[in-house]
C-alpha distance (Angstrom), angle and dihedral (degrees) to the residues before:
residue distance angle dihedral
X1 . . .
X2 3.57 . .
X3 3.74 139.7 .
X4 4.18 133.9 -170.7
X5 3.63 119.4 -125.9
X6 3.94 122.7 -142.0
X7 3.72 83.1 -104.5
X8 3.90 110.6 95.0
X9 3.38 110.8 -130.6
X10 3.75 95.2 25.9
X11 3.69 131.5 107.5
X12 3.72 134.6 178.0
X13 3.59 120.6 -155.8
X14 3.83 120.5 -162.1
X15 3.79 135.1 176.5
X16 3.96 117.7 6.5
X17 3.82 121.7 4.9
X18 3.81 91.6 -161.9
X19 3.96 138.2 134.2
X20 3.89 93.6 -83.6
X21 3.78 89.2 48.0
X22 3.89 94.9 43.7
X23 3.64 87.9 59.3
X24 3.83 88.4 66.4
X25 3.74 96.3 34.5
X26 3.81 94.1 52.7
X27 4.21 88.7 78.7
X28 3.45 93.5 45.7
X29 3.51 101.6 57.7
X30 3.19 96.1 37.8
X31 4.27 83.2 67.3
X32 3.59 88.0 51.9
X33 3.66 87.3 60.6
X34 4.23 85.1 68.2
X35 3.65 114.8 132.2
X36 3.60 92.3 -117.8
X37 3.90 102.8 68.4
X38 3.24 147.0 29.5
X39 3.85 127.3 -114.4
X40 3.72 131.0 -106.9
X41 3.56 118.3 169.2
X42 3.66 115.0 -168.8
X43 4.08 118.9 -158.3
X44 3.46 100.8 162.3
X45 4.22 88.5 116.1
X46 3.80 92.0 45.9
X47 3.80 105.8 128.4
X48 3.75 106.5 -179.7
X49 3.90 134.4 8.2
X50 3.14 151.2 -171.1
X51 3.86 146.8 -159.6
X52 4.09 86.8 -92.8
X53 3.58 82.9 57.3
X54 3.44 99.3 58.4
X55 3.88 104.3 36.1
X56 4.11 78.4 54.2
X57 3.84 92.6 52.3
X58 4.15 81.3 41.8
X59 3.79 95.5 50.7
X60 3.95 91.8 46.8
X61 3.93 86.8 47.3
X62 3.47 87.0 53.0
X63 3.82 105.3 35.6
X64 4.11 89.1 56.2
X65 4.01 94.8 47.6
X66 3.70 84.8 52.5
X67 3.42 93.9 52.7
X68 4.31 95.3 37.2
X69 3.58 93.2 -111.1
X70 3.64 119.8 146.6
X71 3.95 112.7 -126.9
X72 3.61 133.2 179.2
X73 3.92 123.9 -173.0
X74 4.57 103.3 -162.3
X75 3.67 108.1 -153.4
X76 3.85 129.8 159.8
X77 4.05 107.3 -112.5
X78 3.79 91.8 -116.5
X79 4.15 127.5 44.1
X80 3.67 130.3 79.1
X81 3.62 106.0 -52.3
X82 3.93 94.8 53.6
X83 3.53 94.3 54.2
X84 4.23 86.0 50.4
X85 3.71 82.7 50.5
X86 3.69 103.6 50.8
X87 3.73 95.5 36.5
X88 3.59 95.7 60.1
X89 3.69 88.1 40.0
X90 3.99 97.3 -114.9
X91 3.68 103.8 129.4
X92 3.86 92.0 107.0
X93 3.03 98.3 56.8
X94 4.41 85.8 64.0
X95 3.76 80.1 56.8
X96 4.23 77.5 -105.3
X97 3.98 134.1 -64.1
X98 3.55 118.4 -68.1
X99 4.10 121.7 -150.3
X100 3.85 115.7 -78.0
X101 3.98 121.6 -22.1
X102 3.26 93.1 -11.8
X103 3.52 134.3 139.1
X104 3.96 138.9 -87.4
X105 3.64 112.3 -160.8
X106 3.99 148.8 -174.9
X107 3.83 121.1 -116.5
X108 4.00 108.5 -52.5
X109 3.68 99.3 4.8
X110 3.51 137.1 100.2
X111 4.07 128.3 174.0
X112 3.77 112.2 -119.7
């Protein structure tokens, strides 16, 4: 599941990142994509996920370089979701893993 921080633009996901969760997450994302803000998506509490998970991180990657918003997604370099990501071969396309809980970001942005 998922939950908003008082920080626009930032989201923290937690447990499973997985079809039933993407459902939910879809909406929220979609809010950080706001003119206002820019998006930081924080995984480092994601548990399990999926391949939903990751064509909705993809999406929201994708959705805010279309629309020249910076986004960052913070994950640590080991756990769940970068094993997903370098089994299917996707780590490129986070601009690659950086050492401990560090960030993964979009063209000229980087989480601090």
């Amino acid at each position: 599941m998922s939950e908003s921080t008082a920080e626009p633009g930032k989201i923290n996901l937690e447990g499973a990142l997985n079809l039933r969760a993407v459902e939910a997450l879809r909406p929220l994302l979609l809010e950080g994509l706001s003119p206002d803000a820019r998006i930081e998506i924080d995984c480092s509490a994601v548990t399990q996920v999926d391949l939903s998970g990751v064509q909705l991180l993809l999406a929201a990657l994708k959705s805010a370089r279309l629309c020249g918003k910076p986004v960052s997604v913070v994950q640590p370099r080991t756990g769940e979701l970068a094993r997903i990501l370098s089994r299917a071969g996707l780590t490129e396309a986070f601009d690659g893993l950086t050492e401990g809980g560090e960030a993964i970001a979009g063209p000229g942005s980087r989480a601090s």
